[in-house]
C-alpha positions in Angstrom: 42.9 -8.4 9.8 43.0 -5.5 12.2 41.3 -3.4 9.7 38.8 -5.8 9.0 37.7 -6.1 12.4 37.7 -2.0 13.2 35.2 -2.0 9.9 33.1 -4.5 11.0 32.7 -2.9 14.8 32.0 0.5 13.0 29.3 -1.5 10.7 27.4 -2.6 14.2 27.9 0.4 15.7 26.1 2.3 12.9 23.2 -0.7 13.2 22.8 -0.3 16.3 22.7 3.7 16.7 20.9 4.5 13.3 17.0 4.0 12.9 16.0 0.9 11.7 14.2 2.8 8.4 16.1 4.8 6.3 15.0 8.6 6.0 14.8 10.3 9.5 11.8 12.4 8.7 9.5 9.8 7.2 6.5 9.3 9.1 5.0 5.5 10.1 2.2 3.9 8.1 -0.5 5.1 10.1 -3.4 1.7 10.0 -5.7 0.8 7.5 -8.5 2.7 7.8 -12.2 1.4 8.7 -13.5 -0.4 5.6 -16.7 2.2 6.1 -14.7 4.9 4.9 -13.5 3.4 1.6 -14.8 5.6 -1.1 -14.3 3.2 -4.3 -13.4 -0.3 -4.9 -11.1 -1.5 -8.4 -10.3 -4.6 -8.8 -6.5 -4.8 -11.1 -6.8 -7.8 -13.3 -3.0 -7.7 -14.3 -2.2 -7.6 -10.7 -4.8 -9.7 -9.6 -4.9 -6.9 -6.7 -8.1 -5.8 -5.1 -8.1 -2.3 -4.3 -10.0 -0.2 -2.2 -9.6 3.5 -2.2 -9.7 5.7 1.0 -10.2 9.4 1.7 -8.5 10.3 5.3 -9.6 13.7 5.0 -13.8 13.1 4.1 -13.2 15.3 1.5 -13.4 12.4 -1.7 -10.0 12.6 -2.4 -8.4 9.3 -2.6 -5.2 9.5 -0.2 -5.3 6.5 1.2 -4.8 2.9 -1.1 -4.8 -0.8 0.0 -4.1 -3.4 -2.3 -5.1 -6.9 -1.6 -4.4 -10.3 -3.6 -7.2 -11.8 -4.7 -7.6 -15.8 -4.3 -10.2 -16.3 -6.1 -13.2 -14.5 -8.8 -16.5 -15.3 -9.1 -19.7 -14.3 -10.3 -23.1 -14.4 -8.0 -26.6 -15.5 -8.7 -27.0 -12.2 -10.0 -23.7 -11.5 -12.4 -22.0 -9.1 -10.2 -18.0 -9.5 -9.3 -17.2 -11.5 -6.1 -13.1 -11.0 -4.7 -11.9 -13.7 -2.1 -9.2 -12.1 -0.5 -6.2 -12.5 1.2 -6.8 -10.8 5.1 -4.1 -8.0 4.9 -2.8 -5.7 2.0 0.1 -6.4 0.0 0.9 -3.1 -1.0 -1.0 0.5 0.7 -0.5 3.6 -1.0 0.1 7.0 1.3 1.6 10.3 1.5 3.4 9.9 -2.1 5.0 6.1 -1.1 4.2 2.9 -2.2 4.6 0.2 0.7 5.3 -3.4 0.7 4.2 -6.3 3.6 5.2 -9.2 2.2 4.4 -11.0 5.4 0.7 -9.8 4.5 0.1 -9.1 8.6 -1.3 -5.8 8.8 0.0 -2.7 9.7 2.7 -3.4 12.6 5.5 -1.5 11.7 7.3 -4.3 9.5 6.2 -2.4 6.2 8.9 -2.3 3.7 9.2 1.1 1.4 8.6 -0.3 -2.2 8.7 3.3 -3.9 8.8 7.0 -2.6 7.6 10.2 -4.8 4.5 8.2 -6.1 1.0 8.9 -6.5 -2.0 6.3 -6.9 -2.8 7.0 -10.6 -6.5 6.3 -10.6 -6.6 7.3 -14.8 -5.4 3.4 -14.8 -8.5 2.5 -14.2 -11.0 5.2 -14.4 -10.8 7.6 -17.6 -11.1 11.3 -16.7 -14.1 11.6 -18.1 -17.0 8.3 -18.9 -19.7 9.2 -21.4 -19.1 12.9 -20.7 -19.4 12.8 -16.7 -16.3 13.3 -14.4 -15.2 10.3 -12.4 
């Protein structure tokens, strides 16, 4: 019983003096960036996700993803694609992670890691090449 309760004191001890994120060096979601800055827009009908692709750097590299739910589809007057959104991402995509807000509230620092090591593969969607032009 001793034991027990000598583990369970280290256990809240560690809580309480260890960051509440694991890896020490990872740096914080930094906040959606203006929707003015977006440099493409996919919409993943598996996922049912709308995404809209960011470059940080204004240099047309995407490093910067936010995937939305989408509520509903439609078509306008004129046959193009209409997304009604959730407000906040679902998942965002930066510096090689995958994050995860299922409480769908932003960036506030309750961000969950879903996946480190990854990249937004774009190829899902877009083909290197369409009718002989680069993407």
């Amino acid at each position: 019983m001793a034991t027990l309760r000598l583990a369970f004191i280290a256990l809240l001890l560690l809580a309480v003096l260890l960051p509440a994120q694991a890896g020490w060096t990872r740096e914080a979601l930094p906040a959606e960036p203006d929707f003015n800055t977006r440099i493409d827009e996919l919409y993943d009908h598996e996922a049912r996700l709308f995404l809209v692709l960011y470059s940080l750097q204004g240099n047309g590299v995407v490093d910067y993803v936010t995937g939305r739910l989408v509520e509903e589809y439609a078509r306008s007057n004129y046959g193009n694609p209409v997304y009604y959104t959730e407000s906040y991402p679902l998942f965002y995509w930066w510096n090689h992670t995958m994050w995860n807000d299922p409480q769908r509230d932003g960036v506030n620092g309750n961000e969950l890691v879903y996946q480190e090591n990854v990249d937004f593969d774009i190829t899902r969607y877009k083909p290197c090449l369409f009718n002989g032009q680069p993407c």
